[in-house]
PyMOL commands that place a pseudoatom at each C-alpha (Angstrom):
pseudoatom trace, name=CA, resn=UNK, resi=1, chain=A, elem=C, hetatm=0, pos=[18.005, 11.070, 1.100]
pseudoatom trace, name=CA, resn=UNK, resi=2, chain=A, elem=C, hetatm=0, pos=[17.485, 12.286, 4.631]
pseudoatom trace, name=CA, resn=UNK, resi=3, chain=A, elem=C, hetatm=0, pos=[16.106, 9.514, 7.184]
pseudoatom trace, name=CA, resn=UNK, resi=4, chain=A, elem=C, hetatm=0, pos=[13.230, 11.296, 8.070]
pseudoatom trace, name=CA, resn=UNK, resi=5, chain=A, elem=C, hetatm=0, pos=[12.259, 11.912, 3.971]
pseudoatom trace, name=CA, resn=UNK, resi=6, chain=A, elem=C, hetatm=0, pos=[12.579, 8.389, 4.023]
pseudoatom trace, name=CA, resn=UNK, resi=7, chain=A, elem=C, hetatm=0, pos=[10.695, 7.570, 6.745]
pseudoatom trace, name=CA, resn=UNK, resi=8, chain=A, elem=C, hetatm=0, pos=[7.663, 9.955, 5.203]
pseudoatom trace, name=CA, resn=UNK, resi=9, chain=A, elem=C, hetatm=0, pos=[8.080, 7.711, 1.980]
pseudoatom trace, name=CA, resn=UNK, resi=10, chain=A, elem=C, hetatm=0, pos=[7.908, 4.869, 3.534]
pseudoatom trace, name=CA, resn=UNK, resi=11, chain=A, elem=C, hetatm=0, pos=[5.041, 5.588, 5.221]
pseudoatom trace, name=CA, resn=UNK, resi=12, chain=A, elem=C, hetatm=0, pos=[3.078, 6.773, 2.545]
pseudoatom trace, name=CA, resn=UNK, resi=13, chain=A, elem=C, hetatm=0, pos=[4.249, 3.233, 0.671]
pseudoatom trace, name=CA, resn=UNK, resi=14, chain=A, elem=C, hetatm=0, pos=[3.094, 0.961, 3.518]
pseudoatom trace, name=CA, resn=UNK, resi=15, chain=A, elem=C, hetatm=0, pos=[0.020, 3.224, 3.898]
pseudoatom trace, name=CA, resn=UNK, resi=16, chain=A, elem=C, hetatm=0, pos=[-0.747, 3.118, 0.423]
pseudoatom trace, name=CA, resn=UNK, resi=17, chain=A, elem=C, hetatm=0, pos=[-0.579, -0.417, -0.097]
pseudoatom trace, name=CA, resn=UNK, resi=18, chain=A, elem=C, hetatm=0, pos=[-2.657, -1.277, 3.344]
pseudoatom trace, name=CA, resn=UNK, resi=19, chain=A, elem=C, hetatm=0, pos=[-5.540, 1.299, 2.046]
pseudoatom trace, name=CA, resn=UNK, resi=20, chain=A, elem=C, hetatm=0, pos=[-5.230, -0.167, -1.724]
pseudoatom trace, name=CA, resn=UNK, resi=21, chain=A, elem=C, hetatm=0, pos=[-5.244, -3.903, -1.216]
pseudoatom trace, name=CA, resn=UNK, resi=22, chain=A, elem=C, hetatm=0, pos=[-6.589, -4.008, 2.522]
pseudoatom trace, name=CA, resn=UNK, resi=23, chain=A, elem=C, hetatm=0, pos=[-7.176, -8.249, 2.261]
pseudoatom trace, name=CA, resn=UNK, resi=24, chain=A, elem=C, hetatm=0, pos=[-3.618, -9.274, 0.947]
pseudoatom trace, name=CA, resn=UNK, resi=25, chain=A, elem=C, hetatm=0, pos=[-2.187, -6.535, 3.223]
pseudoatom trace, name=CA, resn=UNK, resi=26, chain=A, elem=C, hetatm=0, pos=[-3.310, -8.374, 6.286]
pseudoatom trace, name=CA, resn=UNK, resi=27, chain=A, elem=C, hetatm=0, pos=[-2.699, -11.875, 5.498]
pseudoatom trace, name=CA, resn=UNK, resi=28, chain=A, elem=C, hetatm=0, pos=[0.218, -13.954, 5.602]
pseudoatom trace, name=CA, resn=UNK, resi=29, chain=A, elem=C, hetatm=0, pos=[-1.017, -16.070, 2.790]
pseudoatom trace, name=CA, resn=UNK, resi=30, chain=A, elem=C, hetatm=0, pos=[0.072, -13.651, 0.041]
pseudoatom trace, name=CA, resn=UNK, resi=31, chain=A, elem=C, hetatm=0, pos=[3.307, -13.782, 1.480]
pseudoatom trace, name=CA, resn=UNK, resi=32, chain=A, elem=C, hetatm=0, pos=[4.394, -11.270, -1.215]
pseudoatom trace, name=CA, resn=UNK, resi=33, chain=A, elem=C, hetatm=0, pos=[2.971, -8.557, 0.312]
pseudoatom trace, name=CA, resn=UNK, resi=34, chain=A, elem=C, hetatm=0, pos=[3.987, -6.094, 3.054]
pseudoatom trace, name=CA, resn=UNK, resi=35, chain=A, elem=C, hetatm=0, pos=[2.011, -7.232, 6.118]
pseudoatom trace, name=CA, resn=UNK, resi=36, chain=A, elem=C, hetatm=0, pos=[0.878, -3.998, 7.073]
pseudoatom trace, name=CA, resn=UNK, resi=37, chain=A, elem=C, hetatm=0, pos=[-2.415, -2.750, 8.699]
pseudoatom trace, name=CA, resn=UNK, resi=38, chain=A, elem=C, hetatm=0, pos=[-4.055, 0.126, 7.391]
pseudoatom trace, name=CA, resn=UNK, resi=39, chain=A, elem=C, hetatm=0, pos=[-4.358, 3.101, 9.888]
pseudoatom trace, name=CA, resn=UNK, resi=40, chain=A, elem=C, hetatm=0, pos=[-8.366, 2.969, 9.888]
pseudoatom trace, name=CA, resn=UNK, resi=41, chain=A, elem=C, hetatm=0, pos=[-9.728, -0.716, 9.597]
pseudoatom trace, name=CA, resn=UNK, resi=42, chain=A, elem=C, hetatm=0, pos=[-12.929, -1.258, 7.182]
pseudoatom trace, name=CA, resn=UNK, resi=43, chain=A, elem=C, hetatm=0, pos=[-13.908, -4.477, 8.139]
pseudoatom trace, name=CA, resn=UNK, resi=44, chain=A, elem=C, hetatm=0, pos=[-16.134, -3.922, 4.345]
pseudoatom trace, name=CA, resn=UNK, resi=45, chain=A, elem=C, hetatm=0, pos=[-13.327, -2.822, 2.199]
pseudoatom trace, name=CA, resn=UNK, resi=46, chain=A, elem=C, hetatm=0, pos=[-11.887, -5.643, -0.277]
pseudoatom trace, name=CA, resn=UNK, resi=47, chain=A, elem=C, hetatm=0, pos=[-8.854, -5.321, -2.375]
pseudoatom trace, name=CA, resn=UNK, resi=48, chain=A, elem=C, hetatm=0, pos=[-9.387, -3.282, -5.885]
pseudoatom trace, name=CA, resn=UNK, resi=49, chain=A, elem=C, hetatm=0, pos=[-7.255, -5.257, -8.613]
pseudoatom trace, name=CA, resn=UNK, resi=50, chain=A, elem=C, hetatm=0, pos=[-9.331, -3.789, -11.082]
pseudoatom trace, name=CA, resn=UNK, resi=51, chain=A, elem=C, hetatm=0, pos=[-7.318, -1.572, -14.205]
pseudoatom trace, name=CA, resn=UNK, resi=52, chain=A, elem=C, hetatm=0, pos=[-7.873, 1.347, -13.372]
pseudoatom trace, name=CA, resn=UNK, resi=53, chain=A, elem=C, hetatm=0, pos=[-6.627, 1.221, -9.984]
pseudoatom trace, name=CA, resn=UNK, resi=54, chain=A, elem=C, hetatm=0, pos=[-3.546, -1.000, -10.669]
pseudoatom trace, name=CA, resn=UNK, resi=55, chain=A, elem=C, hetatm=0, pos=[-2.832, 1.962, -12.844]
pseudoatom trace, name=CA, resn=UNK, resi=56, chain=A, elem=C, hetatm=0, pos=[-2.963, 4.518, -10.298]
pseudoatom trace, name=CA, resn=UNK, resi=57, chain=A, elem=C, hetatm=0, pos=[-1.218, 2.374, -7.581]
pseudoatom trace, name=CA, resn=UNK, resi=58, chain=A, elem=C, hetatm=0, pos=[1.663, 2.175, -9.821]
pseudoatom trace, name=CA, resn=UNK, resi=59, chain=A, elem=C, hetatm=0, pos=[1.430, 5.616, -10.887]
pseudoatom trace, name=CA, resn=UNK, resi=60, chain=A, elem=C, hetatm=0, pos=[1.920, 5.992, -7.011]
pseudoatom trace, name=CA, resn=UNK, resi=61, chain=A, elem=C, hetatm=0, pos=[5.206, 3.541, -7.075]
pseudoatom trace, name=CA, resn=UNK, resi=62, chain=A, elem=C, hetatm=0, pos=[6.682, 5.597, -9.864]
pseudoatom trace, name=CA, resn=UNK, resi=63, chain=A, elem=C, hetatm=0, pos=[6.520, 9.141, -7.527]
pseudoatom trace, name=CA, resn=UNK, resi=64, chain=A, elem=C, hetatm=0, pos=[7.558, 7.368, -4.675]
pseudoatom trace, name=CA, resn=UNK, resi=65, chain=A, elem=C, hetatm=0, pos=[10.795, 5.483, -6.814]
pseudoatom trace, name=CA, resn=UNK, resi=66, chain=A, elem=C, hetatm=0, pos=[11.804, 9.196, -7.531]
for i in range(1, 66): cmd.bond("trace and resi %d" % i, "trace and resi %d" % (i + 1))
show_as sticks, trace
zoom trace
């Protein structure tokens, strides 16, 4: 894979995860997750562990594992 097609996916990843779970993104108490700050801050947003958008988050790890 080409560095910068990597970088792009990686982006997208970190990105993705700061937008989808804003709360766990930015603490260091779920030390399991990238500490990464989403690119817009929504001091309202809270993390969405709900079904339906677990599913589409992973949906979103499966495109980016290919």
């Amino acid at each position: 894979m080409r560095k910068s097609a990597l970088d792009e996916v990686a982006r997208d990843f970190y990105e993705g995860v700061a937008r989808a779970f804003p709360v766990c993104s930015v603490s260091d108490e779920f030390y399991y997750f990238p500490q990464v700050l989403p690119p817009e801050r929504d001091w309202f947003a809270w993390d969405d562990f709900s079904e339906s958008r677990l599913e589409d988050f992973s949906d979103r790890l499966k495109r980016w594992e290919e």
